[in-house]
DSSP file (Angstrom, degrees, kcal/mol; ACC not computed):
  #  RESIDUE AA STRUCTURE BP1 BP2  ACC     N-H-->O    O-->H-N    N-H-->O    O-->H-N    TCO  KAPPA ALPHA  PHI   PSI    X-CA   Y-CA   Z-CA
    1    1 A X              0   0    0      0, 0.0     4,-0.3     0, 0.0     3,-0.1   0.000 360.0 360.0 360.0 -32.1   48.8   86.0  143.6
    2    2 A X    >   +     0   0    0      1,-0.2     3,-1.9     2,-0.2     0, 0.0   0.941 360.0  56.9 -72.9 -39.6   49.0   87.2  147.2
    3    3 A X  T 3  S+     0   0    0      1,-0.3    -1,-0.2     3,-0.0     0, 0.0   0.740  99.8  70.1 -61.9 -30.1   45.1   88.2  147.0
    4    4 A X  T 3  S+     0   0    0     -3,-0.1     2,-0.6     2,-0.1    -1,-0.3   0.617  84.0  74.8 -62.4 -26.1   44.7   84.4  146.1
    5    5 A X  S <  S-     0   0    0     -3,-1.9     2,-0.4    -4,-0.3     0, 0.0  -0.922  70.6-146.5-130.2 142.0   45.6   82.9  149.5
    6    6 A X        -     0   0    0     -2,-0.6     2,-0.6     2,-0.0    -2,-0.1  -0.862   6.6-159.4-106.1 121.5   43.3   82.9  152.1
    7    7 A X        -     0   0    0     -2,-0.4     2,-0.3     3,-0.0    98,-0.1  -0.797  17.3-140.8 -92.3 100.7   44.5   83.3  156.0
    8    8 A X        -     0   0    0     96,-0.6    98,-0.4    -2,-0.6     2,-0.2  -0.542  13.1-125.7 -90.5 166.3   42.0   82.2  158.5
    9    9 A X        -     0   0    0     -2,-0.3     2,-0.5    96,-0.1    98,-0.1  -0.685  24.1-136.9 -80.4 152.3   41.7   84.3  161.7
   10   10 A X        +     0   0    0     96,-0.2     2,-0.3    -2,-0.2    -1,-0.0  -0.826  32.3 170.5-103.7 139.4   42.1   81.9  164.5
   11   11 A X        +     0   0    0     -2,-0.5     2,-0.6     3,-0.0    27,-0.1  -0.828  56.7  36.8-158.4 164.2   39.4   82.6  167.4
   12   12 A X  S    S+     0   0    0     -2,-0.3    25,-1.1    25,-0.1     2,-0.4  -0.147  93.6 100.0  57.0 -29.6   38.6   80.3  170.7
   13   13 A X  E     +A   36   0A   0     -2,-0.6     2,-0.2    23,-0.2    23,-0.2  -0.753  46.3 163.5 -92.0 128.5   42.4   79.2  171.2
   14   14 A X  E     -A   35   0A   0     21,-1.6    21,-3.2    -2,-0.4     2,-0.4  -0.796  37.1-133.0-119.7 160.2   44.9   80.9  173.9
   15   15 A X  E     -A   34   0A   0     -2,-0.2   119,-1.0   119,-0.2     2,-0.3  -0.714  33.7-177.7 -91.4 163.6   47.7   80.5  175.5
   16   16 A X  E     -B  133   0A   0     17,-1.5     2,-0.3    -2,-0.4    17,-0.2  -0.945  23.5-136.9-168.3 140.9   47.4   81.2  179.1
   17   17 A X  E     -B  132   0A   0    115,-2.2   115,-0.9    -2,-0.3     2,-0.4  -0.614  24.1-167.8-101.3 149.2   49.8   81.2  182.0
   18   18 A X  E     -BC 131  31A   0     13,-2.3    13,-4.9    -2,-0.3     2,-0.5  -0.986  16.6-140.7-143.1 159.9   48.5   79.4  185.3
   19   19 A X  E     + C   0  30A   0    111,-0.5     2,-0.3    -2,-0.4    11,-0.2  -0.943  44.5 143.0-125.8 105.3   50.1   79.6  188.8
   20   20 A X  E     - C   0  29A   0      9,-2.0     9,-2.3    -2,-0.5     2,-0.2  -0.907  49.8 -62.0-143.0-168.6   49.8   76.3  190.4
   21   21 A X  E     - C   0  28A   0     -2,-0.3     2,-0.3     7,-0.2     7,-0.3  -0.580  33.0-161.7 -81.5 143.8   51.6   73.7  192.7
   22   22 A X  E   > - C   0  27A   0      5,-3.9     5,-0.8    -2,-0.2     4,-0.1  -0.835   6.0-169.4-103.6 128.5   54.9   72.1  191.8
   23   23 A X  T   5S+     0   0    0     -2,-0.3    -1,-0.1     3,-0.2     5,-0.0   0.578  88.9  55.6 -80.7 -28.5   55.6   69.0  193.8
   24   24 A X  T   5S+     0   0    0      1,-0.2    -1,-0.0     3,-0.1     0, 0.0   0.667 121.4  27.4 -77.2 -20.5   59.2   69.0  192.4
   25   25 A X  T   5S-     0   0    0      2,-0.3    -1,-0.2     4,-0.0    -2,-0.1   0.580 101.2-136.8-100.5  -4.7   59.9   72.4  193.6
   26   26 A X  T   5S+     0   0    0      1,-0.3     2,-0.2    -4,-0.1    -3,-0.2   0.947  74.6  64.1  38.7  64.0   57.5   72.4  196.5
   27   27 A X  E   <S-C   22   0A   0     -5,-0.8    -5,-3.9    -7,-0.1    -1,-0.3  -0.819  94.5 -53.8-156.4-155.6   56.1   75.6  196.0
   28   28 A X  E     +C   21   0A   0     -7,-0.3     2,-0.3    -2,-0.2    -7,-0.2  -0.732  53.0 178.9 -88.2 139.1   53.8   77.6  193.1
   29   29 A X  E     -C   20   0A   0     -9,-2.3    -9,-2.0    -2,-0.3     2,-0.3  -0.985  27.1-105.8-142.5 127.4   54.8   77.9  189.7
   30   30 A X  E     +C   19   0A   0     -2,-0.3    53,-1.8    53,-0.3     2,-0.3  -0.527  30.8 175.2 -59.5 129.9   53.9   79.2  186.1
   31   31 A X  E     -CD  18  82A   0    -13,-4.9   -13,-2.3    -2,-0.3     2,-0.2  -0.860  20.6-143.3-114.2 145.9   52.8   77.1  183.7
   32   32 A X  E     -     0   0A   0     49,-0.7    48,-0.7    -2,-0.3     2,-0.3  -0.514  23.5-175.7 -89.5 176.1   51.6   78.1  180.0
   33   33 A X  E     - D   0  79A   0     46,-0.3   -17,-1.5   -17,-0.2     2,-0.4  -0.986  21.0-135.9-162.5 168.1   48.9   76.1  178.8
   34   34 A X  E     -AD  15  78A   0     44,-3.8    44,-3.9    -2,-0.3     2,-0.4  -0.998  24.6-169.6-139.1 131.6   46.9   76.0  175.2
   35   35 A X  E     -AD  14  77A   0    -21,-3.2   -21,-1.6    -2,-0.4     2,-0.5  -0.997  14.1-154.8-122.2 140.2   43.4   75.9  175.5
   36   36 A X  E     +AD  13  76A   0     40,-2.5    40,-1.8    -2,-0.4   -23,-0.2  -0.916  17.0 171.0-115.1 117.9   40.6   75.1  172.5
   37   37 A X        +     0   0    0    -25,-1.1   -24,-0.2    -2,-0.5    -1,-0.1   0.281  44.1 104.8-121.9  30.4   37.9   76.5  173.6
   38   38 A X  S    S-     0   0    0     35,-0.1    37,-0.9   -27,-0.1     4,-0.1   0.068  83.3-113.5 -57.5 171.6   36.2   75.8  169.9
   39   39 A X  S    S+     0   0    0     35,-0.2    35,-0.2    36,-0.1    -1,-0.1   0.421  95.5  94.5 -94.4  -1.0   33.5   72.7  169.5
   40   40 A X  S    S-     0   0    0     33,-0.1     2,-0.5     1,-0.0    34,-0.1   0.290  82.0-124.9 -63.1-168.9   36.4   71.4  167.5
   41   41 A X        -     0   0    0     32,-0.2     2,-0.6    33,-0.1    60,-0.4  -0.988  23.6-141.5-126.4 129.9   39.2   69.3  167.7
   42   42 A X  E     -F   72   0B   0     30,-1.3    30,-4.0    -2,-0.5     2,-0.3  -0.801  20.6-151.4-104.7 143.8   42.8   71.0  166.6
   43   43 A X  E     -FG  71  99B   0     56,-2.5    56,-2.7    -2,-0.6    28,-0.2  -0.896  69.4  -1.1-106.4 120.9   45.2   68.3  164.6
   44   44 A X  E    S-     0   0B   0     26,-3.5    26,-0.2    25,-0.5     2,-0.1   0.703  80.2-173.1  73.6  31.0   48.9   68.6  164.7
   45   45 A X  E     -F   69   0B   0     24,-1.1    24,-1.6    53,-0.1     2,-0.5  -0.427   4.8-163.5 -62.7 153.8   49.2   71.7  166.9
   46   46 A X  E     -FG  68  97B   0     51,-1.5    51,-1.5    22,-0.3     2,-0.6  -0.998   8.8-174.7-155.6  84.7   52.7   73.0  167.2
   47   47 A X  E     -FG  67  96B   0     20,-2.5    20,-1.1    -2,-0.5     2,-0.6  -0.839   4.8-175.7 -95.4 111.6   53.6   75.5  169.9
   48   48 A X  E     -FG  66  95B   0     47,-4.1    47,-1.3    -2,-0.6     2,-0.3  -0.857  14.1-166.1-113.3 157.3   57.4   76.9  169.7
   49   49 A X  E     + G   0  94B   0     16,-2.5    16,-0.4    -2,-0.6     2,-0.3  -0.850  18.2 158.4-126.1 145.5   58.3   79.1  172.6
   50   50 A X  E     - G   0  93B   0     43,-0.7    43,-1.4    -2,-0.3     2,-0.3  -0.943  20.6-145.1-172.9 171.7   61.0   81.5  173.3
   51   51 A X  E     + G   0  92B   0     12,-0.4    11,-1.5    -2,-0.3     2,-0.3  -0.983  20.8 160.3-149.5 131.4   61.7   84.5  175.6
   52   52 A X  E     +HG  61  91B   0     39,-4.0    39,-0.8    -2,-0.3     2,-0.3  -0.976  12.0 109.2-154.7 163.8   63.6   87.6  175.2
   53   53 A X  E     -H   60   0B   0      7,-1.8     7,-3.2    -2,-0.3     2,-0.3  -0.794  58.4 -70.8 174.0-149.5   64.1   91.3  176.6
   54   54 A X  E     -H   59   0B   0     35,-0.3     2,-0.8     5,-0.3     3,-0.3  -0.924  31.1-168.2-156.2  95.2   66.5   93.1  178.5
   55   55 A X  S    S-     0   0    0      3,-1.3    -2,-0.0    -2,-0.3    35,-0.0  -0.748  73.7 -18.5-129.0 119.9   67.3   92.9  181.9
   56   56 A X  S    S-     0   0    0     -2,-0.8    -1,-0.2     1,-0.1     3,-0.1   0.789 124.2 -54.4  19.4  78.2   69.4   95.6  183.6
   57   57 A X  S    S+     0   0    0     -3,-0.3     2,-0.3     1,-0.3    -1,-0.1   0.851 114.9 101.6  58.8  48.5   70.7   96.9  180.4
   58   58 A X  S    S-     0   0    0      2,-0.0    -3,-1.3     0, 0.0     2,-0.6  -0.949  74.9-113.7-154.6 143.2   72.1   93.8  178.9
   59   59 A X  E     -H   54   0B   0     -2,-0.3     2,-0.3    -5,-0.2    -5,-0.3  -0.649  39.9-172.2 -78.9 123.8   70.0   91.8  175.9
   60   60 A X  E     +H   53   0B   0     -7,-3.2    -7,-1.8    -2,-0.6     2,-0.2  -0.874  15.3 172.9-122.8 175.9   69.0   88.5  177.0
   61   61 A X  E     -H   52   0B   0     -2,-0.3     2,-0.3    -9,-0.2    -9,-0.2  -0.931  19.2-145.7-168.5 151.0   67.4   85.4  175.4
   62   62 A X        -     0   0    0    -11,-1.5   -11,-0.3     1,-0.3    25,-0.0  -0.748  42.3 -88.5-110.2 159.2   66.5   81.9  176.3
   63   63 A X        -     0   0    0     -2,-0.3   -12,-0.4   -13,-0.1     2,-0.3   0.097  46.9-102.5 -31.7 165.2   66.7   79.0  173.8
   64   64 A X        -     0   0    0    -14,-0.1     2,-0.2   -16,-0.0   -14,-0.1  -0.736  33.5-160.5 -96.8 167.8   63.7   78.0  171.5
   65   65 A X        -     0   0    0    -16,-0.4   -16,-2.5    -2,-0.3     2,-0.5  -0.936  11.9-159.7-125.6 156.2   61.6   75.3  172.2
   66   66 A X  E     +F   48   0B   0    -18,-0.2     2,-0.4    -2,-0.2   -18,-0.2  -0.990  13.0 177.8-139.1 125.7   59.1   73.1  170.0
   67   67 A X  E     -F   47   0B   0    -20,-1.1   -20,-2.5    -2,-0.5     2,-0.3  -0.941  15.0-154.8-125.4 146.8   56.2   71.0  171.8
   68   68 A X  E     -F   46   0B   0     -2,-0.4     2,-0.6   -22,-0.2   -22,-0.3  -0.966  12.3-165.8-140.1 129.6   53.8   69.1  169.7
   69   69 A X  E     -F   45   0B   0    -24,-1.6   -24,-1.1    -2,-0.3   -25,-0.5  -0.864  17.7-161.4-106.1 108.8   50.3   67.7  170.1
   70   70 A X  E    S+     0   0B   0     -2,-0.6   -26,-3.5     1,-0.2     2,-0.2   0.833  79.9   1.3 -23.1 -60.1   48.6   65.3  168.0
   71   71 A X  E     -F   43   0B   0    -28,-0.2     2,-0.6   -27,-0.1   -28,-0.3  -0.971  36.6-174.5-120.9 117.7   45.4   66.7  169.5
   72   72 A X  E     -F   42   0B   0    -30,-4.0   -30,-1.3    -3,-0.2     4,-0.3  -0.686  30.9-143.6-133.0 103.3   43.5   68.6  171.5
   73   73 A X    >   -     0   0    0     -2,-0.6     3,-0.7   -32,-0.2   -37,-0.2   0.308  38.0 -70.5 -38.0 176.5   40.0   67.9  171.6
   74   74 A X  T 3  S+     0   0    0      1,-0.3   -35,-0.2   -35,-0.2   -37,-0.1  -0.396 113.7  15.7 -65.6 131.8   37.1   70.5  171.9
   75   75 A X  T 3  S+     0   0    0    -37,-0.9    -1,-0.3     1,-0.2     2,-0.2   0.870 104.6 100.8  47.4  55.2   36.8   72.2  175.1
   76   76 A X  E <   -D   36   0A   0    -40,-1.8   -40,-2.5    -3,-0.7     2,-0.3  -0.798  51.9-139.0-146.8-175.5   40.0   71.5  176.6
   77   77 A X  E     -D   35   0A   0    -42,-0.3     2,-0.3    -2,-0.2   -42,-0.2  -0.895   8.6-165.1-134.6 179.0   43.5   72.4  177.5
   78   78 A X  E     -D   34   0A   0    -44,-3.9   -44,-3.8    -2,-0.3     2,-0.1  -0.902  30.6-106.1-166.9 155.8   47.0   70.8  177.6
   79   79 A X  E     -D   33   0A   0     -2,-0.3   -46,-0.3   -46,-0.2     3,-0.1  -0.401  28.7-178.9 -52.7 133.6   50.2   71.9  179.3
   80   80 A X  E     -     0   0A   0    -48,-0.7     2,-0.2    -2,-0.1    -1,-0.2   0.644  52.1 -39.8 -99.3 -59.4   52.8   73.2  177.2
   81   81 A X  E     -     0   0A   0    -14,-0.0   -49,-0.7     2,-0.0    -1,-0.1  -0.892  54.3 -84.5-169.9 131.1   55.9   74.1  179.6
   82   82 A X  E     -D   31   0A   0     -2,-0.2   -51,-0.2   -51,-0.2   -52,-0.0   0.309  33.8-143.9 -18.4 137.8   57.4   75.4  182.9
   83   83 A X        -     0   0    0    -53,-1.8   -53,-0.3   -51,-0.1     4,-0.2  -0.218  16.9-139.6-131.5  67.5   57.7   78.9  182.9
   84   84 A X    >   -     0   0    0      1,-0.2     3,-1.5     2,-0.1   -55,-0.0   0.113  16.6-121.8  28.1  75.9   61.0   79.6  184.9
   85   85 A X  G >  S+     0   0    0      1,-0.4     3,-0.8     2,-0.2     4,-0.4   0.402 111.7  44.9 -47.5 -13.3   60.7   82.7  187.5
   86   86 A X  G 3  S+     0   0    0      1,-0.2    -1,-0.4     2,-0.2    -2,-0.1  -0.102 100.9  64.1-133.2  49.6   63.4   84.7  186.3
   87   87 A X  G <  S+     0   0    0     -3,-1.5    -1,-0.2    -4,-0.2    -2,-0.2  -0.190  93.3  75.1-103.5  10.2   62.2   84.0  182.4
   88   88 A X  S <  S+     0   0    0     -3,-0.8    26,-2.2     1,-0.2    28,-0.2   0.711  89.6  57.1 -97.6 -30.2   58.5   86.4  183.9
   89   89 A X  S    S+     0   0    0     -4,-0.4   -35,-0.3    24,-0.2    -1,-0.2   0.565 107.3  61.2 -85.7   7.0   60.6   89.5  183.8
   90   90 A X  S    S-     0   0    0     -3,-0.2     2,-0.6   -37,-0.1    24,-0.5  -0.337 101.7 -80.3 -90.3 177.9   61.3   88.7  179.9
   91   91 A X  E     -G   52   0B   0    -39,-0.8   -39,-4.0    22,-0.1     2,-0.4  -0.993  33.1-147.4-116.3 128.7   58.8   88.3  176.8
   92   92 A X  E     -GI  51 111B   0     -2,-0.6    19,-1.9    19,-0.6     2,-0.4  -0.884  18.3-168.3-101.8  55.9   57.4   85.4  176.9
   93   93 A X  E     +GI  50 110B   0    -43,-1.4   -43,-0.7    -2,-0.4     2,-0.5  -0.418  11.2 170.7 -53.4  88.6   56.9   84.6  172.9
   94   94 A X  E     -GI  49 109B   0     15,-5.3    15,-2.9    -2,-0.4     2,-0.3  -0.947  11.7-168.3-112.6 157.2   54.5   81.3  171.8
   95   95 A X  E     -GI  48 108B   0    -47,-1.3   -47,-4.1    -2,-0.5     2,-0.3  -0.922  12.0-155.8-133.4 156.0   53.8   81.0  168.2
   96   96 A X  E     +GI  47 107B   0     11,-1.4    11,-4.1    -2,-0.3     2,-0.3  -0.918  13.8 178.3-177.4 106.2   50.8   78.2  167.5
   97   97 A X  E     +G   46   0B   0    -51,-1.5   -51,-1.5    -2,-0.3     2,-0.3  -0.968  17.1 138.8-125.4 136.2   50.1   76.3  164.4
   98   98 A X  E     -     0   0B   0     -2,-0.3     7,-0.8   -53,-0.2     2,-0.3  -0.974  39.9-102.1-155.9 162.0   47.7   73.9  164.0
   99   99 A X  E     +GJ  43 104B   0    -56,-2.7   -56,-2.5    -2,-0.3     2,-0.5  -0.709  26.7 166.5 -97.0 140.7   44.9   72.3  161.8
  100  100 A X  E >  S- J   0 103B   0      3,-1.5     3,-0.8    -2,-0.3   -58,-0.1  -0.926  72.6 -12.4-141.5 122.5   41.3   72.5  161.8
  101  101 A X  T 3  S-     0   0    0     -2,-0.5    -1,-0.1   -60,-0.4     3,-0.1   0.789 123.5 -57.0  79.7  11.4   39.2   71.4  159.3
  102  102 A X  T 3  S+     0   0    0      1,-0.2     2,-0.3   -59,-0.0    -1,-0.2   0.375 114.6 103.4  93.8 -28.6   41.6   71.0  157.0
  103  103 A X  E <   -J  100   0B   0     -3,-0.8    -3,-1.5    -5,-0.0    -1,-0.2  -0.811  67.8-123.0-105.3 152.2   42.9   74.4  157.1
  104  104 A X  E     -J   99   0B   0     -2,-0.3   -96,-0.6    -5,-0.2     2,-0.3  -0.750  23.9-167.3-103.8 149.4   46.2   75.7  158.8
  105  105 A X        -     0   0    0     -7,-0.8     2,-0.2    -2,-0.2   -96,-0.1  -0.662   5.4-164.3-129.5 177.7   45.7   78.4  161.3
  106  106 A X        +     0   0    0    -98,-0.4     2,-0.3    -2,-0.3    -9,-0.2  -0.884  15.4 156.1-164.7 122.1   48.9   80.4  162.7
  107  107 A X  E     -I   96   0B   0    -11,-4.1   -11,-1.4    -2,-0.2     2,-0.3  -0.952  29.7-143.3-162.5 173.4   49.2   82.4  165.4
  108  108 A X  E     -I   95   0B   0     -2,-0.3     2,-0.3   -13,-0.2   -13,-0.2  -0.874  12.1-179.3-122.0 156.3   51.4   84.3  168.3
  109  109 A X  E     -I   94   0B   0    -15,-2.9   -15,-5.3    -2,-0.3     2,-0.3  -0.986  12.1-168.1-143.4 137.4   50.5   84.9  171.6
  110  110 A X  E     -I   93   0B   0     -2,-0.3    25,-0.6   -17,-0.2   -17,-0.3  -0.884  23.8-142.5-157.6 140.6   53.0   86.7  173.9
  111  111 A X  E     -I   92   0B   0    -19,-1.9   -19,-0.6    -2,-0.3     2,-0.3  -0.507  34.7-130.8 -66.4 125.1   53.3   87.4  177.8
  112  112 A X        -     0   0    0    -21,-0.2     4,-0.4     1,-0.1     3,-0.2  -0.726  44.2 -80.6 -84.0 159.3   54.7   91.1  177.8
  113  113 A X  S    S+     0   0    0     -2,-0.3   -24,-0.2     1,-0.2   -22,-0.1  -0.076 119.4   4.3 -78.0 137.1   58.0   91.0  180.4
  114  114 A X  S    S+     0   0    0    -26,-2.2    -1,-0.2   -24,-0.5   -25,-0.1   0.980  97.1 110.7  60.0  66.1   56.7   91.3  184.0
  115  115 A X        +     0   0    0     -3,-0.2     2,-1.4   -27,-0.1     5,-0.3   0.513  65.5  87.7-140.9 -37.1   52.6   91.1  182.8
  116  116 A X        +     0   0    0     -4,-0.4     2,-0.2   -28,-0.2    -1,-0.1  -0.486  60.6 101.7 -47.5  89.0   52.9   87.5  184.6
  117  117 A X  S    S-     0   0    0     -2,-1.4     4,-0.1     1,-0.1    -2,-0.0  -0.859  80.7 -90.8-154.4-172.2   52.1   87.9  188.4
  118  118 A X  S >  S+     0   0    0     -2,-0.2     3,-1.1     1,-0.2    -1,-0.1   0.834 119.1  61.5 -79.4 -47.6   49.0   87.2  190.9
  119  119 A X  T 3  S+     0   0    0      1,-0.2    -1,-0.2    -3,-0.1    -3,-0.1   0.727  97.1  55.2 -60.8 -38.3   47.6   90.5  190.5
  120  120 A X  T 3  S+     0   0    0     -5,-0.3    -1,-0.2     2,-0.0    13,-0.2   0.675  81.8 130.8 -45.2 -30.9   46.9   90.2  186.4
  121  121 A X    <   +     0   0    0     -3,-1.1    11,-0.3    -4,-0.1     2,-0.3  -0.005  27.8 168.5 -49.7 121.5   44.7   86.8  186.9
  122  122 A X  E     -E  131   0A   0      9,-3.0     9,-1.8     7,-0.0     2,-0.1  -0.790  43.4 -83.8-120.7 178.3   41.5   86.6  185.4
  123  123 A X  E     -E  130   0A   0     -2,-0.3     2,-0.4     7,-0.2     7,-0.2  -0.532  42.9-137.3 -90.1 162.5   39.4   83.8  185.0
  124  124 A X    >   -     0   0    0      5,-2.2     3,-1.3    -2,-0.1     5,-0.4  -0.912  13.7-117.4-113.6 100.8   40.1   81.6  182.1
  125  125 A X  T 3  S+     0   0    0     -2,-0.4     2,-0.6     1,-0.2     4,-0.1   0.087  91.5   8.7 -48.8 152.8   37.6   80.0  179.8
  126  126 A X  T 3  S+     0   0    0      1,-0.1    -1,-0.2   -89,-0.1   -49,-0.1  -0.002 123.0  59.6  72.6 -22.0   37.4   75.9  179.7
  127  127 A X  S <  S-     0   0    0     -3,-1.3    -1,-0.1    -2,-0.6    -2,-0.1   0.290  90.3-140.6-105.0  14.3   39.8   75.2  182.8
  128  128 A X        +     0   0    0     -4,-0.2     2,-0.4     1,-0.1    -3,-0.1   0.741  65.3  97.0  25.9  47.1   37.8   77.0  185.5
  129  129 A X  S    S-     0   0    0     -5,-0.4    -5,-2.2    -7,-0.1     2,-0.7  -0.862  75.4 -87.3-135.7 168.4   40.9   78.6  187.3
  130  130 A X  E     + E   0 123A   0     -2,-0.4  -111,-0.5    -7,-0.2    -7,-0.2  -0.818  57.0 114.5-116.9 133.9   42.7   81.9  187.2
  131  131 A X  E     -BE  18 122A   0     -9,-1.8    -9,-3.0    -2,-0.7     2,-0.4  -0.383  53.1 -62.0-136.9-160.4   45.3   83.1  185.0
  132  132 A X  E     -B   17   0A   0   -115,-0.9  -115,-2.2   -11,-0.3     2,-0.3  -0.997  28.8-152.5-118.8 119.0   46.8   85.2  182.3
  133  133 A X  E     -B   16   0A   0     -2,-0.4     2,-0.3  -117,-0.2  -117,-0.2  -0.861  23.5-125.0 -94.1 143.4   45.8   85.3  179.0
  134  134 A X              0   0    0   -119,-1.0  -119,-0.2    -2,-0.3   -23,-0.2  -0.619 360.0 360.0 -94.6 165.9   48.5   86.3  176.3
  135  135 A X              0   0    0    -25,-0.6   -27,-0.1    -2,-0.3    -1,-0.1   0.185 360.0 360.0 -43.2 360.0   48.4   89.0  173.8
């Protein structure tokens, strides 16, 4: 039965963290973002987020979260959620479902604790800017 269902690999969509300006904090902040950088359009994507680790010898964890997008067209991004400075010294957990084609894709992408900073940035397909791509 197991041999029977077929998993597709999901390719051309990340999450990716970017460092831009906050007008509500006045300063720089991380933000995640989900980008398709397919010729497709993904239907009924699903991001749930959560972050957890250890920081100075104590377990921590933040709530989950669930954001949902109808759409996100072909060669684009959309925002998912703040990412909280003292949640970067944590792992940073998204998992991603959505449909394309008909088919349901699945996958997790996760920021390893402290992998977020200025010095990691690389450029980032479809948004021109620099960021972090996750794992």
């Amino acid at each position: 039965m197991k041999k029977d269902i077929i998993i597709p690999k999901s390719e051309g969509v990340h999450v990716v963290a970017i460092h831009e300006w906050n007008d509500d904090f006045m300063e720089k902040t991380w933000y995640a973002y989900l980008i398709n950088e397919t010729e497709y359009k993904l239907e009924m994507a699903i991001v749930v987020s959560r972050a957890y680790g250890i920081i100075n010898g104590e377990e921590r964890k933040t709530g989950t979260f669930r954001h949902a997008f109808n759409e996100v067209e072909a060669n684009s991004s959309v925002k998912i959620e703040l990412l909280e400075n003292n949640v970067l010294q944590l792992n940073n957990e998204f998992m991603l479902t959505y449909f394309l084609d008909g088919k349901l894709y699945d996958k997790k992408f996760t920021f390893r604790s402290n992998t977020i900073n200025e010095k990691a940035t690389v450029e980032l397909p479809v948004v021109n800017q620099r960021g972090i791509l996750a794992n």
